[in-house]
N, C-alpha and C positions, 0 to 999 in steps of 0.2 A: 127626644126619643131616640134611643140608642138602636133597637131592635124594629124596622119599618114594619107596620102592621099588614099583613094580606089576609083576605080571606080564603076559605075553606077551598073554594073552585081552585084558587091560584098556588096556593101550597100545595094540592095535588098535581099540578103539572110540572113540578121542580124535581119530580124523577126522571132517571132516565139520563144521568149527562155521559157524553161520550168520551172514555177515557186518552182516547189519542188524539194529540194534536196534529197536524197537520202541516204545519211550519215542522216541526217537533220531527215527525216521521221524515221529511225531506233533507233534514239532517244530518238525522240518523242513519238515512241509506246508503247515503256515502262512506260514510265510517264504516259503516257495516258490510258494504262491498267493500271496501278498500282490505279492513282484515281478513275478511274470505279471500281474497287473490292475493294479499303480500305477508299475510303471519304476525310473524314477530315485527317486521321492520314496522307496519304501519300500525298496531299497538300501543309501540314506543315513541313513533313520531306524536301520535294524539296524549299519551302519558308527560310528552317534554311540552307538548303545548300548553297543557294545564296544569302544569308544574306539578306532577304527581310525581315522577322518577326522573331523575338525573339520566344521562346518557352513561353513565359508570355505576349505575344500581340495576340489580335484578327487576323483571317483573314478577317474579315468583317467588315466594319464600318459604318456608318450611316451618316444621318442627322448632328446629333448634331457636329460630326468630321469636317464634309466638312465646314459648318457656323462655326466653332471655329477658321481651320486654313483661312479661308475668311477676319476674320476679322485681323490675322496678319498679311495680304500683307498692303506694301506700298501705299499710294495715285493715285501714277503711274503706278503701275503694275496692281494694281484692277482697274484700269481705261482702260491700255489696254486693257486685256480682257473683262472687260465688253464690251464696243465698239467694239471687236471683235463680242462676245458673240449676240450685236444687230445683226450685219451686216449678220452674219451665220441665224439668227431668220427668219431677213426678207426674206432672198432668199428663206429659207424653205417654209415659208409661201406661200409666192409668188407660187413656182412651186403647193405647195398642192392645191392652189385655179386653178391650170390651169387646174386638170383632176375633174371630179366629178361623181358621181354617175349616171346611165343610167338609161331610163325604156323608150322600144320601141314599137310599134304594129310589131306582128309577123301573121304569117297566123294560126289562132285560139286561138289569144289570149296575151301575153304580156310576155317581155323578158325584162334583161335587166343586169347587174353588182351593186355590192355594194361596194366601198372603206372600207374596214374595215382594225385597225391597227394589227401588232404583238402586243400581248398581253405584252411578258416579252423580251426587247432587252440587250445583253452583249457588251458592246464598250469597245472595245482595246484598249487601248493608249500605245506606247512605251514610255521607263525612261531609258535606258540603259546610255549612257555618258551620254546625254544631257536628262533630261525629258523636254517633248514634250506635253505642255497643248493645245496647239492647236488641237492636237489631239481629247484631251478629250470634247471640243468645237465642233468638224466635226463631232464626231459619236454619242453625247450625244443630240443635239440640233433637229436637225431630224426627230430623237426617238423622243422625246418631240412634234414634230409640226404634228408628223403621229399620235399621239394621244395613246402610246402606252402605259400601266397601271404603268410598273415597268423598269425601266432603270438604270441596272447595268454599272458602270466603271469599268473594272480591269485592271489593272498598277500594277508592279512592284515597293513595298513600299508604303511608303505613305508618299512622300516630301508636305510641304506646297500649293506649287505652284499647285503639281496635283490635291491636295483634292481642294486648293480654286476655281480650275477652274470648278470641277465635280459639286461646289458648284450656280460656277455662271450660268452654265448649263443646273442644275435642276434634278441631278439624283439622284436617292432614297437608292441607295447602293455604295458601294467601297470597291472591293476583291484587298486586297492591294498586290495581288503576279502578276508574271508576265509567261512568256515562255508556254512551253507545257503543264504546270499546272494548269495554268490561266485559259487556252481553256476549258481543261478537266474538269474541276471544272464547269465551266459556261453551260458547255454543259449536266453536268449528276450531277451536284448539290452534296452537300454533308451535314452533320448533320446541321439542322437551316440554310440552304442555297438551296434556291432552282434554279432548273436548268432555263434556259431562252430557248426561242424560235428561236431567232436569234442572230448572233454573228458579228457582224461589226470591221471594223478598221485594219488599218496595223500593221504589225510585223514582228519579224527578221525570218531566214529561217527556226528556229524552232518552231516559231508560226504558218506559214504557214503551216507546217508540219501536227500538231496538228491540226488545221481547216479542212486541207481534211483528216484526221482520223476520223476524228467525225461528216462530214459530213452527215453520213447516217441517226443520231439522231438531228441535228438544222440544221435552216437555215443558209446560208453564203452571205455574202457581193460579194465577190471572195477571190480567192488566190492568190496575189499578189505577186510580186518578184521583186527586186533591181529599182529603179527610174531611169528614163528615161529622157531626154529634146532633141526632134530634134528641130533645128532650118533652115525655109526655108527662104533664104534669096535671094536678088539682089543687083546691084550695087547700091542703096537706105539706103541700111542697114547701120547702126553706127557700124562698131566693135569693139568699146570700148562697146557697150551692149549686145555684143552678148557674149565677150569673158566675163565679169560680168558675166550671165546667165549664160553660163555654168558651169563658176566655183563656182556658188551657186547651181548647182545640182548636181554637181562631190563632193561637200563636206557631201554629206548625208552619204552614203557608200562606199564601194573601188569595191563594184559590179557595183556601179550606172553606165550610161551612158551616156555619152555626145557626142551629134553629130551635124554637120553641112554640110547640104546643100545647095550649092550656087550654083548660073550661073557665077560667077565669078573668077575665082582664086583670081586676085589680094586682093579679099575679105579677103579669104579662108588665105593669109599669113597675111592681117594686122590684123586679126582675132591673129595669133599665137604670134607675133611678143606685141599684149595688153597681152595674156595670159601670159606670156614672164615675163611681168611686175609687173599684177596684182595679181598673184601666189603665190613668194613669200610674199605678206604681209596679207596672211589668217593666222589667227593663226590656220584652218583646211588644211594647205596645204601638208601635208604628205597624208591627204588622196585624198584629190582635185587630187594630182600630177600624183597618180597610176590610177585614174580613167580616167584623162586629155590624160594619156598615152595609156589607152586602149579605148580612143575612136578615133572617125575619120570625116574629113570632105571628101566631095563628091564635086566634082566638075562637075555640069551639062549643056548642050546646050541648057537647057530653063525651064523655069518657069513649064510648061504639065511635063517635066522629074523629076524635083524636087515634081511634086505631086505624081507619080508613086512611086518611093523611097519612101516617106512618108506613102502612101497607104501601101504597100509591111512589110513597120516597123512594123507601127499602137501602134505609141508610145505613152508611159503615156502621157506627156507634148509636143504640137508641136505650136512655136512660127512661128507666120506668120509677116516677115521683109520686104516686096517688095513692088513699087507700085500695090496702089488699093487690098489695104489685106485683103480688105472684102471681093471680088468677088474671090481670089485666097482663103481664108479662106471659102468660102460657095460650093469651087468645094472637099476640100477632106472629103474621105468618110471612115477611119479611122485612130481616135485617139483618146486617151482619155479626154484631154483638150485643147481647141486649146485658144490660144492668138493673139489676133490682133492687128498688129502695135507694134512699137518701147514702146510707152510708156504702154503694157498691159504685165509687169513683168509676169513669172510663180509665182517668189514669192510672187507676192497678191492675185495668187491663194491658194499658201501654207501659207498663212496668215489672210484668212478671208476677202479678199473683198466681199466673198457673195458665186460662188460656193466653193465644197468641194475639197479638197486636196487629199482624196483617191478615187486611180483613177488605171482601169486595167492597167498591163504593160505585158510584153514579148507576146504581139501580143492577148492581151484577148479584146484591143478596138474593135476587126473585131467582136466581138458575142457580148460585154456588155459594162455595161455605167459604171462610177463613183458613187460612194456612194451617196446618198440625201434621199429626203424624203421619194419616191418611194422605197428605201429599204427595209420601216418598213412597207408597203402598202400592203393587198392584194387585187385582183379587184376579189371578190367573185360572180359569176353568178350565176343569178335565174329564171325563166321559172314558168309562170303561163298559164296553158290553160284549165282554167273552161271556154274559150268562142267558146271551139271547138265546131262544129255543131254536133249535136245528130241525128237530122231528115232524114240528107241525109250524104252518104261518105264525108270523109274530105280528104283532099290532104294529111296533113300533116299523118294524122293517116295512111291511104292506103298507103304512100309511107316506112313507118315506119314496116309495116309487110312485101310488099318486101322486100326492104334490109337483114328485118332477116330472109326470104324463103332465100334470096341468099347466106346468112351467115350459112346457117343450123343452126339458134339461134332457136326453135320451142316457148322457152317461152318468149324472146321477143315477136312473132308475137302476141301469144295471151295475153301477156300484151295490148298492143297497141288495138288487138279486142275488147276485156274488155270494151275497148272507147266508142267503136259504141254503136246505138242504139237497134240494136235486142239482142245483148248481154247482153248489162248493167240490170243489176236487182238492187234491193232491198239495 
């Protein structure tokens, strides 16, 4: 048995993990003080420690870096990403053109919101075994479609692949270090480097760490922790794609999680019996294995019980396998990204079909959404009421000095009186 069996009680209590560690954070705080009191030097001390940058290479690169290693990728590879690069463009766009700016009639006068971007955004991308330009694509392109001035990458080195994609992108900087120093740096700046406003993008648990340390001075995406895929499924379902899917999200990390529920057992073992198969020939199956082994499938008495569980997780990725997986897809109310039907891979979500890849996990879907354009967004409100009446009481004015009689605020009310007519002077 690949997938340990739990039942319904026990798979509901597997929300809720807490994304920071705590070894993790006590780490992190020292890096993270150290670059808030020393800058550049102690930056670069943590860059030469993990062999990111030489003591004779920048931590910061430009323009002319990202277009230089652009132009040595292959035919192929600048192809994919480009056409990744579209595909992430247009959704952005897309979703920015569906909110827009407000101006309403209010009683005395005119209300309303303004879209305005983050000024300077920091994107994260991980490089650790494998670097990850897709990353640099999901957090970089966003930024770019929120309209925001300056769009930092920082990543760990500076391999080809990452600059060319920061390149195809469109970001204006590349702090080529990575981990708790990355954060730190991004968030309180250091010589010829200035700090950003907001900080997007996944990372390992010492990134995460580093993000709620330095919370109190940037923005954040979220705090993220270990990848997630439930899968709800029925006798409908293929488990040769279910057991694929999971063991493409069982190969991210050895924390990841992989889970399935079904209304069926006999699912739930041809599910094990592919896994079984498909396993050994990852060349990621040492990590797939450990992950495979700490997750579980659920076996439930109906389609309503499998949305509970789901609800109850509120997991990063949750694949919907049953009949009619639209209206099963349109009843749950959290997760981070939901997939509908056999052929709506996670991994084209983790790939650039259009939405983003970074997406809440350990139970953060029940309060917040996934990375997009709205990240870089703020909806700034404004209130004009040059048409309040002068002549006689106004509602909104008289209602405005109660509140502050009943608040004991005394200079509220007579701000507000100020308004009126027998008051107002000169």
């Amino acid at each position: 048995m690949m997938l340990r069996r739990i039942d319904q009680d026990e798979a509901m209590r597997r929300g809720r993990r807490d994304p920071i560690d705590a070894d993790a954070v006590a780490d992190a705080a020292r890096i993270v003080a150290s670059v808030r009191e020393r800058g550049e030097a102690a930056v670069r001390e943590q860059a030469e420690r993990f062999g990111e940058r030489s003591a004779a290479e920048p931590l910061v690169l430009g323009r002319k870096a990202m277009d230089g290693a652009l132009r040595l990728l292959d035919a192929r590879t600048c192809g994919v990403l480009e056409r990744t690069a579209r595909r992430i463009e247009s959704f952005a766009r897309d979703q920015r053109n569906s909110i827009r700016n407000m101006d309403v009639a209010i009683e005395g006068g005119r209300a309303g919101h303004t879209l305005v971007p983050i000024v300077a955004a920091g994107c994260y991308a991980p490089a650790g075994l494998h670097p990850l330009p897709s990353s640099v694509l999901m957090g970089t392109i966003p930024a770019r479609v929120a309209g925001c001035d300056r769009v930092v990458v920082a990543s760990p080195g500076a391999s080809t692949i990452m600059l060319a994609a920061a390149a195809i992108a469109g970001a204006d900087e590349f702090l080529a270090v990575g981990g708790a120093h990355a954060i730190a740096a991004l968030a309180y700046g250091f010589e010829r480097f200035e700090p950003v406003d907001m900080i997007a993008g996944p990372g390992n648990a010492w990134v995460t760490a580093a993000k709620h340390l330095v919370s109190p001075h940037v923005g954040l995406d979220m705090l993220a922790g270990p990848s997630e895929l439930l899968v709800i499924a029925d006798e409908t379902a293929p488990a040769d794609l279910i057991a694929a899917d999971l063991l493409a999200q069982a190969e991210h990390d050895p924390r990841a999680s992989a889970m399935l529920v079904t209304t069926r057992a006999a699912l739930a073992d041809a599910v094990d019996a592919l896994l079984a198969v498909q396993l050994p020939e990852l060349d990621t199956h040492d990590v797939a294995a450990r992950v495979i082994a700490n997750g579980f499938a659920c076996v439930v008495g109906s389609i309503d019980a499998a949305l509970r569980v789901a609800d109850a997780i509120a997991a990063e990725h949750v694949e919907v396998m049953t009949r009619d997986a639209d209206a099963i897809a349109a009843q749950l109310r959290h997760a981070g990204a939901v997939f509908i039907g056999p052929g709506s891979a996670e991994v084209y979500g983790d790939y650039g079909a259009g939405p983003n890849h970074t997406l809440p996990t350990g139970g953060g879907a029940r309060c917040g959404a996934g990375l997009s354009v709205f990240t870089f967004l703020r909806a700034r409100t404004w209130l004009r009421m040059d048409e309040l009446p002068m002549e006689e009481p106004a509602a909104v004015r008289d209602d405005a000095m109660a509140l502050a009689e009943i608040e004991g605020l005394d200079g509220h009310r007579r701000a507000a009186l100020l308004r009126g007519s027998q008051a107002a002077g000169p």
